[in-house]
C-alpha distance (Angstrom), angle and dihedral (degrees) to the residues before:
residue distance angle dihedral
X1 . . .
X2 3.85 . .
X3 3.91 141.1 .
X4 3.55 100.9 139.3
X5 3.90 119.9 -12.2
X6 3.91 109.2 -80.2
X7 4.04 124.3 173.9
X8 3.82 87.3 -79.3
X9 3.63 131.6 11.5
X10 3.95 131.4 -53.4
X11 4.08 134.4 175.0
X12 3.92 125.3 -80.7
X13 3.74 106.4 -107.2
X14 3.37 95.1 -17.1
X15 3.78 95.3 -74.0
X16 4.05 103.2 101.5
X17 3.85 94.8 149.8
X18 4.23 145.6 63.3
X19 4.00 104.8 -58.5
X20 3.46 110.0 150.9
X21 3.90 89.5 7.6
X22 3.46 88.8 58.7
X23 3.80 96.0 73.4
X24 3.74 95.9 54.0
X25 4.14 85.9 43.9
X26 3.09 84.4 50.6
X27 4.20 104.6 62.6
X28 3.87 88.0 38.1
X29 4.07 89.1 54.9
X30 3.91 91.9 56.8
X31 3.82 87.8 57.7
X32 3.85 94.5 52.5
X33 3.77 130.2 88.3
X34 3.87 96.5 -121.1
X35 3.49 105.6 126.8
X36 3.26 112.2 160.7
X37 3.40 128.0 -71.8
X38 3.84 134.7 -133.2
X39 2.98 142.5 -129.8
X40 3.56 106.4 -83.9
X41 4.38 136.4 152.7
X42 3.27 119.4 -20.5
X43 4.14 129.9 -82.2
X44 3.60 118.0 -72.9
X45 3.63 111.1 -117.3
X46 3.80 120.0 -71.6
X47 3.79 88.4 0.1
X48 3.73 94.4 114.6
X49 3.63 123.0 60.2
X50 4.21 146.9 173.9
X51 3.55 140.4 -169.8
X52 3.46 126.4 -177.8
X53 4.47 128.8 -155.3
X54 3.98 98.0 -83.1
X55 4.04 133.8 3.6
X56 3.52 121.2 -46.8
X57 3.59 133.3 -120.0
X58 3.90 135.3 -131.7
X59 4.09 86.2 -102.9
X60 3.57 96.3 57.1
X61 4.23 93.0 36.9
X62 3.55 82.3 51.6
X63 4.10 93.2 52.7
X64 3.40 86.8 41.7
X65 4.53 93.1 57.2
X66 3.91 81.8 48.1
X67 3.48 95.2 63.6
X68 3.51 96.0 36.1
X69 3.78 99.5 -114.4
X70 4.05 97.7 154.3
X71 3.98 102.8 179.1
X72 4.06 124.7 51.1
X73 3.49 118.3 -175.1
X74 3.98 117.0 -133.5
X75 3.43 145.2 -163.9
X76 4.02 112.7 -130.9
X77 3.62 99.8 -167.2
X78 3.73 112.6 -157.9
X79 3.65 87.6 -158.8
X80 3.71 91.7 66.4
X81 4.08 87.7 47.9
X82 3.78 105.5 47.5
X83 3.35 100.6 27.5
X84 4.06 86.5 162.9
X85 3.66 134.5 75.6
X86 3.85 97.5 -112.5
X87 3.92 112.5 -117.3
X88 3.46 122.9 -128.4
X89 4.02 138.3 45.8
X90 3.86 96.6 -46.5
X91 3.89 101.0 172.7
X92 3.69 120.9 127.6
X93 3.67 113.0 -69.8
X94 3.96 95.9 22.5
X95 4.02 121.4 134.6
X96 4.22 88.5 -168.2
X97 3.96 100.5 73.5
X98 3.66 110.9 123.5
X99 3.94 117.0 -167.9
X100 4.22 123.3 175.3
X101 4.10 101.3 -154.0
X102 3.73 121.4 -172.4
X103 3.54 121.1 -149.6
X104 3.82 96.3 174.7
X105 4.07 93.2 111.5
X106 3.83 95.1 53.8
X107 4.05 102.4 36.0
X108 3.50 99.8 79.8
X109 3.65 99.5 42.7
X110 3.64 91.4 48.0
X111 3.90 88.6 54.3
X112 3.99 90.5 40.3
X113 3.89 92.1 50.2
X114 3.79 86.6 49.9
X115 3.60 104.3 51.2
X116 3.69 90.8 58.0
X117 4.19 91.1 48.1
X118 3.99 95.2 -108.3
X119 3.83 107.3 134.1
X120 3.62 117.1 -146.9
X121 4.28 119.4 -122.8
X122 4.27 100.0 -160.2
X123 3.86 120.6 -147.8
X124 3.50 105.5 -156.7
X125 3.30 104.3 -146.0
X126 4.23 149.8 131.4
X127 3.46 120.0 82.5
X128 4.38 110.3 -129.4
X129 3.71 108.8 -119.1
X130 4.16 80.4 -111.0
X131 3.50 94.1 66.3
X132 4.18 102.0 33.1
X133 4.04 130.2 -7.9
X134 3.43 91.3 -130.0
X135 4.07 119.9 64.7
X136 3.93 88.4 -158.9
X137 3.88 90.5 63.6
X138 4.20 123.6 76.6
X139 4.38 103.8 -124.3
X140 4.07 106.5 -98.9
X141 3.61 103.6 -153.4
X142 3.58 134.5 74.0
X143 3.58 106.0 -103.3
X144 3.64 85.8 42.6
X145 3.88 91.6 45.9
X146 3.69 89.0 52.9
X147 3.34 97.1 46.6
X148 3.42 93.5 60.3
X149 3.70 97.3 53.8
X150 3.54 88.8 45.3
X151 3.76 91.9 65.6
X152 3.78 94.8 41.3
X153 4.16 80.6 60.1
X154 3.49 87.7 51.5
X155 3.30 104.0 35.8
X156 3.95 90.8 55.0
X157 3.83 89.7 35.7
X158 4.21 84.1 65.4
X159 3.59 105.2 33.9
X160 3.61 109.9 22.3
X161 4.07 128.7 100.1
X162 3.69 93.0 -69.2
X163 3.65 93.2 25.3
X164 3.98 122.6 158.7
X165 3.70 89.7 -124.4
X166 3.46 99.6 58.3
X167 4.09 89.0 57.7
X168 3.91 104.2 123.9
X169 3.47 106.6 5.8
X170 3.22 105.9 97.6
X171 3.63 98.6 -129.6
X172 4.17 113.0 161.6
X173 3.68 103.7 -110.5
X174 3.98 90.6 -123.0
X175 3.57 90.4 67.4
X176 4.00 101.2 62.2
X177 3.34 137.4 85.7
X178 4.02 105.5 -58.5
X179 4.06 100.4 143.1
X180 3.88 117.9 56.8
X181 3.93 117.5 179.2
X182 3.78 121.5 -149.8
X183 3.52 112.2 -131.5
X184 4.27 122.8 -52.1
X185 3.33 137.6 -81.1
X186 3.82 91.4 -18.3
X187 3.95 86.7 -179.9
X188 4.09 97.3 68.2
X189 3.59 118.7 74.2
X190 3.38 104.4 -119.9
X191 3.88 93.4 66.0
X192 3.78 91.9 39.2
X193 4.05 106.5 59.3
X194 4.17 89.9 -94.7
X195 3.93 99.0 -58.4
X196 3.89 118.2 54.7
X197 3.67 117.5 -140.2
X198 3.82 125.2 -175.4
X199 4.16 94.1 -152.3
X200 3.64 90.9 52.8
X201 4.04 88.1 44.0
X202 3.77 94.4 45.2
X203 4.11 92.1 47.6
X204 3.93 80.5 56.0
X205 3.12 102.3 48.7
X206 4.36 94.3 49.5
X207 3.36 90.8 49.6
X208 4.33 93.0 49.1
X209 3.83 91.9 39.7
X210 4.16 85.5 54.6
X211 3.63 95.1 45.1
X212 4.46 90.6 42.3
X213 3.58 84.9 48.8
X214 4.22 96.7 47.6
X215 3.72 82.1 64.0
X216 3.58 102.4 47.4
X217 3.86 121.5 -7.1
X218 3.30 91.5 -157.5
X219 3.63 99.5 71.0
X220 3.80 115.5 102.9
X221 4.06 116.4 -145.8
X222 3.85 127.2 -141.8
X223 3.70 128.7 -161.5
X224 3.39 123.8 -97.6
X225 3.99 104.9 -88.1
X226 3.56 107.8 -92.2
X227 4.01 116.2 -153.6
X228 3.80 127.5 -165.8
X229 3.89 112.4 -120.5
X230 3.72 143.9 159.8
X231 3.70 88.2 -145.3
X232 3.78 115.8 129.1
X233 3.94 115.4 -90.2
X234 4.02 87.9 15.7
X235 3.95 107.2 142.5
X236 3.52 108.1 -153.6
X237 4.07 115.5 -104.0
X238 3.86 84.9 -114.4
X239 3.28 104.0 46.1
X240 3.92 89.2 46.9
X241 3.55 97.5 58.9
X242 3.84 92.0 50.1
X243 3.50 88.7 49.1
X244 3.69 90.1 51.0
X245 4.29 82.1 54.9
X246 3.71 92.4 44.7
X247 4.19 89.5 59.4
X248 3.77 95.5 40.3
X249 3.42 125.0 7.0
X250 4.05 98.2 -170.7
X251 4.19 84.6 64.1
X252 3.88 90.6 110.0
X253 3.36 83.9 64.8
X254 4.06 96.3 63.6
X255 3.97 95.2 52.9
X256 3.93 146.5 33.5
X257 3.39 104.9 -159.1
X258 4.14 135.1 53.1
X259 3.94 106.2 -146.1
X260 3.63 106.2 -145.4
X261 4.38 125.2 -172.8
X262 4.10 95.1 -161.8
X263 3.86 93.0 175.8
X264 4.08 116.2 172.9
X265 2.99 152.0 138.4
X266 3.97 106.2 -86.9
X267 3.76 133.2 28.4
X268 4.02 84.2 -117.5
X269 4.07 92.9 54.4
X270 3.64 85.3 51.2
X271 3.84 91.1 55.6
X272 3.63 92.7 49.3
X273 3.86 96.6 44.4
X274 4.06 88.2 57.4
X275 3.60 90.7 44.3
X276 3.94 91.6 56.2
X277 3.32 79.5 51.3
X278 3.72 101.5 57.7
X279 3.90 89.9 40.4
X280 3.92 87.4 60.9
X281 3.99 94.4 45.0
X282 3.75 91.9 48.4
X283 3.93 88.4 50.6
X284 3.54 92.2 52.3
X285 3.89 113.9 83.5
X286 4.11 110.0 -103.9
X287 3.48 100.8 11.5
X288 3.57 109.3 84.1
X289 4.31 89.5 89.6
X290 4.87 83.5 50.6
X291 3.63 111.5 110.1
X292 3.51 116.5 -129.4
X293 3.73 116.7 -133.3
X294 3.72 129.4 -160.1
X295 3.87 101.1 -148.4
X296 3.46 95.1 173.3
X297 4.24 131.4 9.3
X298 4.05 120.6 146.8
X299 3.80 156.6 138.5
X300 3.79 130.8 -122.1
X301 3.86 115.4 -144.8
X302 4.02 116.2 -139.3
X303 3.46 130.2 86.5
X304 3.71 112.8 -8.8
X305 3.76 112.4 -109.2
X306 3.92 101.2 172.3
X307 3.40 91.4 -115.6
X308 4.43 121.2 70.8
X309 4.17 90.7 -31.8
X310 3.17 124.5 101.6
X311 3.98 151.9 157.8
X312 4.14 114.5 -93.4
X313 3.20 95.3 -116.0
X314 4.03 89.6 55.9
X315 3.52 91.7 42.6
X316 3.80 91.8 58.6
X317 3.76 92.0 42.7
X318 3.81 96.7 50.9
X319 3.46 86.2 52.9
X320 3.18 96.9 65.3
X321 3.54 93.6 37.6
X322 3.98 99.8 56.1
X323 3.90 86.5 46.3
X324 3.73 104.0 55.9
X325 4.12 81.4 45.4
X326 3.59 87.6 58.5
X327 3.77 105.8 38.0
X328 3.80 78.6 47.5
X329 3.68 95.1 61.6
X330 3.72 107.6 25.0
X331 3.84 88.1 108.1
X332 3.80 101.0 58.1
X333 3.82 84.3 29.2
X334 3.32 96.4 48.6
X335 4.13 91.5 -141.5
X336 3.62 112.2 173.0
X337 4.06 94.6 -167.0
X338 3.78 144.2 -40.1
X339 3.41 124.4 -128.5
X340 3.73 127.1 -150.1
X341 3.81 131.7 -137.3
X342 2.84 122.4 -113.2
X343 3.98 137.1 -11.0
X344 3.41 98.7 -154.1
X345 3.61 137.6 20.4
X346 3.95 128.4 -116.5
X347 3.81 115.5 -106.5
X348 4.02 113.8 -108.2
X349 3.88 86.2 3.7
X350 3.79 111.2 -166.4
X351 3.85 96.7 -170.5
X352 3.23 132.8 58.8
X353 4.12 96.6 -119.4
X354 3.74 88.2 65.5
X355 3.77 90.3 64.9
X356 3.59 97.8 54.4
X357 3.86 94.4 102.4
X358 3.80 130.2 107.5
X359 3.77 89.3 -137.6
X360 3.52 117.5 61.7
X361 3.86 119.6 -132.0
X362 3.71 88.8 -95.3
X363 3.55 92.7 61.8
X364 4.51 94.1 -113.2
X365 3.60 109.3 121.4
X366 3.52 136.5 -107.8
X367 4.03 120.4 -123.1
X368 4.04 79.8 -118.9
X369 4.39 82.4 70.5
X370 3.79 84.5 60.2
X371 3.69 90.5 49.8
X372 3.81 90.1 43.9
X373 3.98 85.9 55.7
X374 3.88 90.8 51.5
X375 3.42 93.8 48.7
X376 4.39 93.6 57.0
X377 3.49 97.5 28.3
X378 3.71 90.0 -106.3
């Protein structure tokens, strides 16, 4: 999610979701057999997910272990770790680069989120003002390029499955760091310098998914979440990942999962957008055996406006709704979780994304927190 760059990630423009896709979802959902679901056994483990606006705190990773929430998506902001220009020659191919990262920030709430069983899904994301004015926007030259991938090595090298950090902890290996995301929404033009473009995208990703997996080979990297929106410059989700294909047709081979954003207006348009979804992977060659992971899906509560706001009580019942859809299908779907945004909603919010959370600002919970509970098991 994006409007303007916040500690974690927020909607272009305010329009994250299916607008003018939605109508054309819309006729193809009345012809499928998704009625919908109910409630029925519990969440598979690490299917269900949350993130919230900024990092979160032992009190709400706590809250989140009681109702058996056991993945949290994150935002590991390479501004916050390099903060300085590295010194040194730091073109491609140099052995002189020197770089001074400080993992202070995410340490504890890595350890925190792992004493209470919730395993940690990193964005890496947020360009340093060194390597591109705006955070939003990946670094375009080399020794920005490079630097990049040399803090997704290092990044994964620290926190991933065999990751230094973990050394004498006695954290169960399950519970680390095993997915990694590259970047967000890579198809909207705010996180894509202005004008999206899948070859650029899918030369990024190769070269982060080599570097992630130089640190630990063991982690496992997901596409940059791709949303559905009517927003000028959007590329469609589909038409992304074939264009991704089209440049370089040995991609599959960098990543295991497809991140997908499939914002709309009902739990059933939701369905439909990630099956469209799965219907273009499966056409494309090598991808029918990718996961597809929803990294971020939601509602906002406030006054209805036909589009991603919606009463409470609505709120909490979609939620239920969209996940009993989706634990229904993750077989022939192959989904490997869905993530919801946000935990906790942004005091005096003025748009509707900031509302999104099953907390409100205050801390009280929505009747959608129940729902949340009924949905893990919790």
């Amino acid at each position: 999610m994006t409007r303007s760059f916040f500690p974690l990630l927020r909607p272009v423009n305010g329009l994250p979701g299916l607008a003018a896709a939605a109508a054309l979802l819309a006729v193809a959902a009345l012809a499928l057999a998704l009625a919908p679901a109910t409630a029925s056994a519990a969440a598979p483990p690490y299917f269900v997910g949350l993130q919230d606006w900024g990092t979160p705190d032992a009190t709400r990773l706590l809250k989140l272990n009681r109702a058996r929430v056991q993945t949290y998506r994150i935002q590991l902001n390479w501004a916050n770790v390099e903060k300085q220009k590295p010194s040194g020659n730091c073109n491609p191919g140099s052995t002189t680069c020197r770089r001074q990262y400080d993992w202070s920030r995410y340490d504890e709430v890595f350890a925190q989120a792992a004493k209470r069983n919730i395993r940690m899904l990193p964005v890496l994301l947020g360009s340093p003002a060194w390597a591109y004015a705006k955070q939003t926007t990946p670094p375009l030259g080399p020794v920005g390029r490079r630097s990049y991938y040399d803090f997704a090595a290092a990044a994964a090298k620290r926190y991933g499955p065999n990751g230094t950090f973990w050394s004498g902890r006695g954290v169960p290996k399950e519970t680390r760091a095993y997915y990694w995301q590259v970047w967000n929404e890579p198809n909207l033009r705010s996180y894509w310098k202005e004008r999206p473009n899948p070859r650029e995208y899918a030369s990024f990703l190769s070269g982060a998914s080599d570097a992630a997996n130089r640190g630990d080979s063991e982690v496992r990297i997901v596409v940059g979440g791709l949303p559905y929106s009517s927003n000028r410059g959007t590329i469609d989700p589909r038409e992304f990942l074939r264009g991704m294909f089209r440049a370089d047709p040995g991609i599959y081979k960098k990543f295991t999962a497809v991140g997908l954003h499939p914002y709309a207006r009902t739990p059933s348009l939701v369905a439909e957008a990630t099956r469209a979804m799965r219907i273009t992977m499966n056409d494309i060659g090598r991808m029918g055996g990718k996961y597809l992971y929803l990294t971020e899906l939601g509602w906002a509560t406030g006054s209805p406006d036909g589009r991603f706001q919606v009463r409470d009580s609505t709120q909490a019942s979609y939620l239920r709704d969209v996940y009993s859809r989706l634990i229904a299908k993750r077989s022939v779907w192959n989904i490997k979780g869905a993530i919801w945004f946000s935990l906790m909603d942004v005091p005096n919010a003025d748009w509707w994304a900031e509302r999104t959370g099953l907390l409100r600002s205050s801390g009280s919970e929505k009747p959608s927190w129940s729902s949340l509970k009924s949905v893990t098991g919790g």
